[in-house]
GUFIMI-412798 format. One line per 10 residues: number of its first residue (from 1); for each residue x, y, z of C-alpha. Coordinates in steps of 0.02 Angstrom, whole numbers, plus 50000, padded with zeros to 5 digits. Layout:
N
NUM> X/Y/Z ~ ...
END
This chain:
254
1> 51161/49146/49916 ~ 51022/49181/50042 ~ 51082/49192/50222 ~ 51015/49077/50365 ~ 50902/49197/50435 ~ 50837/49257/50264 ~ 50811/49075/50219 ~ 50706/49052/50374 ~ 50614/49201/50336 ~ 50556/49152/50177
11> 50519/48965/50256 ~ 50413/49040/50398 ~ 50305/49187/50281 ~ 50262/49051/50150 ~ 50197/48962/50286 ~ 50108/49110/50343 ~ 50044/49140/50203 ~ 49981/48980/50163 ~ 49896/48964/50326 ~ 49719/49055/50409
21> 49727/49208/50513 ~ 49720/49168/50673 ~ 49772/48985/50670 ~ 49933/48939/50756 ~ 50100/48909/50680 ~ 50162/48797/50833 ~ 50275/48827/50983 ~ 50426/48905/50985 ~ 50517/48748/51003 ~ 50391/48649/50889
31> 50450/48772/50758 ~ 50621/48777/50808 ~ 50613/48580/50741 ~ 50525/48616/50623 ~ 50641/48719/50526 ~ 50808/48636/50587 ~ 50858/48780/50681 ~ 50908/48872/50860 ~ 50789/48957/50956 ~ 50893/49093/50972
41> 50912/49101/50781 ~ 50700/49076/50782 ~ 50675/49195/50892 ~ 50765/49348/50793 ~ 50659/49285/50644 ~ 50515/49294/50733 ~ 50522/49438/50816 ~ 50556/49566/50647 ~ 50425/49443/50558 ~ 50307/49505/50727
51> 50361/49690/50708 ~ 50295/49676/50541 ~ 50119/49617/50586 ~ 50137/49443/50500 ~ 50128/49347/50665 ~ 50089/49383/50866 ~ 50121/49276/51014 ~ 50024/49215/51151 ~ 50100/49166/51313 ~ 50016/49043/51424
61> 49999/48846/51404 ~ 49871/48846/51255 ~ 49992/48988/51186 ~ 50125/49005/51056 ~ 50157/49083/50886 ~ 49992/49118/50772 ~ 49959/49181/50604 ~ 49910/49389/50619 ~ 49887/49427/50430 ~ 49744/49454/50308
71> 49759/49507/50169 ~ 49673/49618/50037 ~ 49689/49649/49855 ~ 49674/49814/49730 ~ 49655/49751/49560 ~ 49776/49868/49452 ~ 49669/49863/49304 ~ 49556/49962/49384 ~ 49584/50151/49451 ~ 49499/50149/49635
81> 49542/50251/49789 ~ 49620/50173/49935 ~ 49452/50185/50046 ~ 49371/50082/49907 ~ 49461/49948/49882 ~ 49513/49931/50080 ~ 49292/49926/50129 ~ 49278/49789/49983 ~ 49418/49677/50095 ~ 49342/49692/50263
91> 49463/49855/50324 ~ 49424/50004/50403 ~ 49465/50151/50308 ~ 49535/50302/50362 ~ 49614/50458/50312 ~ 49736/50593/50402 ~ 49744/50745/50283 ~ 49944/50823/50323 ~ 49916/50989/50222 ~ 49841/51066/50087
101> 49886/51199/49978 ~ 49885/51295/49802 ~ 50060/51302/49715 ~ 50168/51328/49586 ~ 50224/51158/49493 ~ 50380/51066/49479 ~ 50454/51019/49304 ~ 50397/50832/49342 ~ 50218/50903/49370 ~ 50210/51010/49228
111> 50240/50885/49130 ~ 50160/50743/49184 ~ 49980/50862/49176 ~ 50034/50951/49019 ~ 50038/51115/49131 ~ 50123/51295/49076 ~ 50249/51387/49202 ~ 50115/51508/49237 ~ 49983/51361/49299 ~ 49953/51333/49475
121> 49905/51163/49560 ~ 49813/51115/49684 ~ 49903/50994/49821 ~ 49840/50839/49948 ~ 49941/50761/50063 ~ 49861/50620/50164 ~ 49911/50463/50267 ~ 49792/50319/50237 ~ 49766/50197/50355 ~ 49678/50020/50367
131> 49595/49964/50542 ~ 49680/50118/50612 ~ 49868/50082/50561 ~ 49960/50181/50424 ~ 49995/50084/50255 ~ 50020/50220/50145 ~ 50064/50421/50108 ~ 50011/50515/49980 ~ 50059/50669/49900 ~ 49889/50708/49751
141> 49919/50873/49631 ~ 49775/50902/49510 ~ 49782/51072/49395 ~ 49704/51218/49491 ~ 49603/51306/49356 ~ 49529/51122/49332 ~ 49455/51079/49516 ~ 49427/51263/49584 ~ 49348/51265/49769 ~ 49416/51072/49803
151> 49500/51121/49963 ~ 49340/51174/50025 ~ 49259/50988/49996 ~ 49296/50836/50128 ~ 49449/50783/50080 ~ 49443/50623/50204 ~ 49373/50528/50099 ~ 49391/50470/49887 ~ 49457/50610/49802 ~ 49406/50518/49645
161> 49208/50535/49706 ~ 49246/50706/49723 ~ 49309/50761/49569 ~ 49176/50655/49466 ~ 49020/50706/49574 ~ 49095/50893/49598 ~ 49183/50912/49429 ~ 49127/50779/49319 ~ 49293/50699/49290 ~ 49294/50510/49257
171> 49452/50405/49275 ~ 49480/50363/49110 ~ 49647/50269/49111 ~ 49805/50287/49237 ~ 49985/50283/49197 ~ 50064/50200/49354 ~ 50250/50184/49384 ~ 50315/50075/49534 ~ 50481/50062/49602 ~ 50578/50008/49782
181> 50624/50145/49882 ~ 50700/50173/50078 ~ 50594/50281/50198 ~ 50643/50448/50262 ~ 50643/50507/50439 ~ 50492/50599/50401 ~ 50408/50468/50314 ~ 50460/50341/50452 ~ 50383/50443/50588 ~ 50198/50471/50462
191> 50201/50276/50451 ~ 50244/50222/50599 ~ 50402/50115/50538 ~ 50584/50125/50549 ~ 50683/50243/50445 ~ 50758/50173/50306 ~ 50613/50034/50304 ~ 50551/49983/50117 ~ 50409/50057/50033 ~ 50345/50046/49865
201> 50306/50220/49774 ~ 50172/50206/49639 ~ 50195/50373/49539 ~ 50020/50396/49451 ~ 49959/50503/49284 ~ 49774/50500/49284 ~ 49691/50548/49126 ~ 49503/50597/49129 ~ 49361/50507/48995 ~ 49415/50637/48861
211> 49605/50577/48875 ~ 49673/50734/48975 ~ 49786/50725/49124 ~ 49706/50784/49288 ~ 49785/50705/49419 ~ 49965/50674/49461 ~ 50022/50568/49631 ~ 50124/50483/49721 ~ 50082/50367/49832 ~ 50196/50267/49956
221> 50146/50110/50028 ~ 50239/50023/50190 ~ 50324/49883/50104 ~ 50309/49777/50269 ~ 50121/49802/50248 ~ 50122/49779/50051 ~ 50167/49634/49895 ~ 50123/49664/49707 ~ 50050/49509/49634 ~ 50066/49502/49434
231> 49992/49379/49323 ~ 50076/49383/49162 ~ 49971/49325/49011 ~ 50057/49207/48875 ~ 50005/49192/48705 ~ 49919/49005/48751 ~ 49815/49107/48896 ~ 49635/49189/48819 ~ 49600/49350/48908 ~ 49438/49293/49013
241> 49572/49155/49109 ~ 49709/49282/49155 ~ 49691/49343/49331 ~ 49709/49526/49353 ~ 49867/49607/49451 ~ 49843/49660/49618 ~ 49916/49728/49769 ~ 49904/49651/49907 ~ 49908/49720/50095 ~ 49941/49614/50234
251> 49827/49655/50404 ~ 49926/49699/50558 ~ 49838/49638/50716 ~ 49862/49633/50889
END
């Protein structure tokens, strides 16, 4: 059974989420009514639900608690870069490229990109951020004899653009895997969260428009920042009516 707190939680974000950015949610003791609860109990709510970006508060007589988040969706039927599908919502993109390098694969890698112990890859590591906040790290290895010279292109931008325009490989079709995990220190500190914190890794095979693998990734999103939204299709549901899945980022303002 859900706590008190968690209970409010869940009250206050579907609220949140069912309301406009930048509208206001009420006043602390307005809300405190609202919910049937202490302030003091309110106020620990509010401020992790304010830590996360999800709300803000203004002090002053016309003040109170207001709605921070936006949000912004990457269909999963489709293989786009981050920068993409972040312009398309209304974000700034940006990139932060951690370190480069050519190297020797791991038994995951070699098989995920059908790679033999004597094949090298080539490795991106990257923090993307939206409006100039972290959401996600990402950790790209594509097969070395495949993209040769790719650490000498802009790697700030869509890899993706890259290796078509450069290399002539077109996404074809992506194997994703995505799973709840805890943040490292290390991770923490590149995200700007606490250690520990949630964040969902999408472990990607990307397989060019002849059916070979070419890139393999993993990607970790800030789970305060991130929800999955699924529509599952029935057998009463044609195809044109189902909704694609998405992910969807909340905005952090303020």
């Amino acid at each position: 059974m859900a706590t008190h707190s968690e209970e409010l939680r869940r009250r206050i974000v579907g609220d949140v989420n069912a309301g406009t950015p930048g509208s206001k949610l009420g006043s602390e003791r307005d809300l405190a009514e609202r919910y049937g609860t202490s302030r003091s109990s309110l106020r620990q709510v509010l401020a992790a639900l304010e830590e996360a970006g999800l709300v803000h508060r203004v002090i002053g007589r016309a003040g109170g608690i207001f709605i921070s988040h936006g949000q912004v969706e990457r269909n999963l039927a489709d293989v786009v870069g981050v920068p993409a599908f972040l312009a398309h919502q209304g974000y700034v993109a940006g990139t932060r490229v951690l370190s480069t390098k050519i190297g020797i694969p791991d038994h995951a890698t070699q098989h995920a990109l059908k790679l033999g112990p004597a094949d090298y890859v080539v490795e991106v590591q990257r923090v993307r951020l939206a409006d100039g906040s972290p959401i996600s790290l990402e950790h790209a290895q594509f097969p070395a004899d495949t993209v040769p010279g790719l650490l000498e292109q802009p790697l700030r931008g869509s890899l993706y653009e890259i290796l078509e325009s450069e290399y002539g490989l077109t996404a074809g079709r992506a194997v994703e895997r995505i799973e709840a995990v805890s943040a490292t220190n290390d991770e923490a500190a590149l995200l700007g969260i606490k250690p520990k914190a949630a964040l969902l890794l999408i472990t990607r095979v990307t397989h060019d428009q002849n059916g070979t693998p070419y890139e393999y990734s993993r990607d970790l999103f800030r789970g305060d920042r991130t929800a999955l939204s699924v529509t599952a299709q029935g057998r009463g549901l044609t195809g044109a009516d189902a909704e694609p899945a998405s992910i969807t980022l909340q905005r952090q303002t303020g």
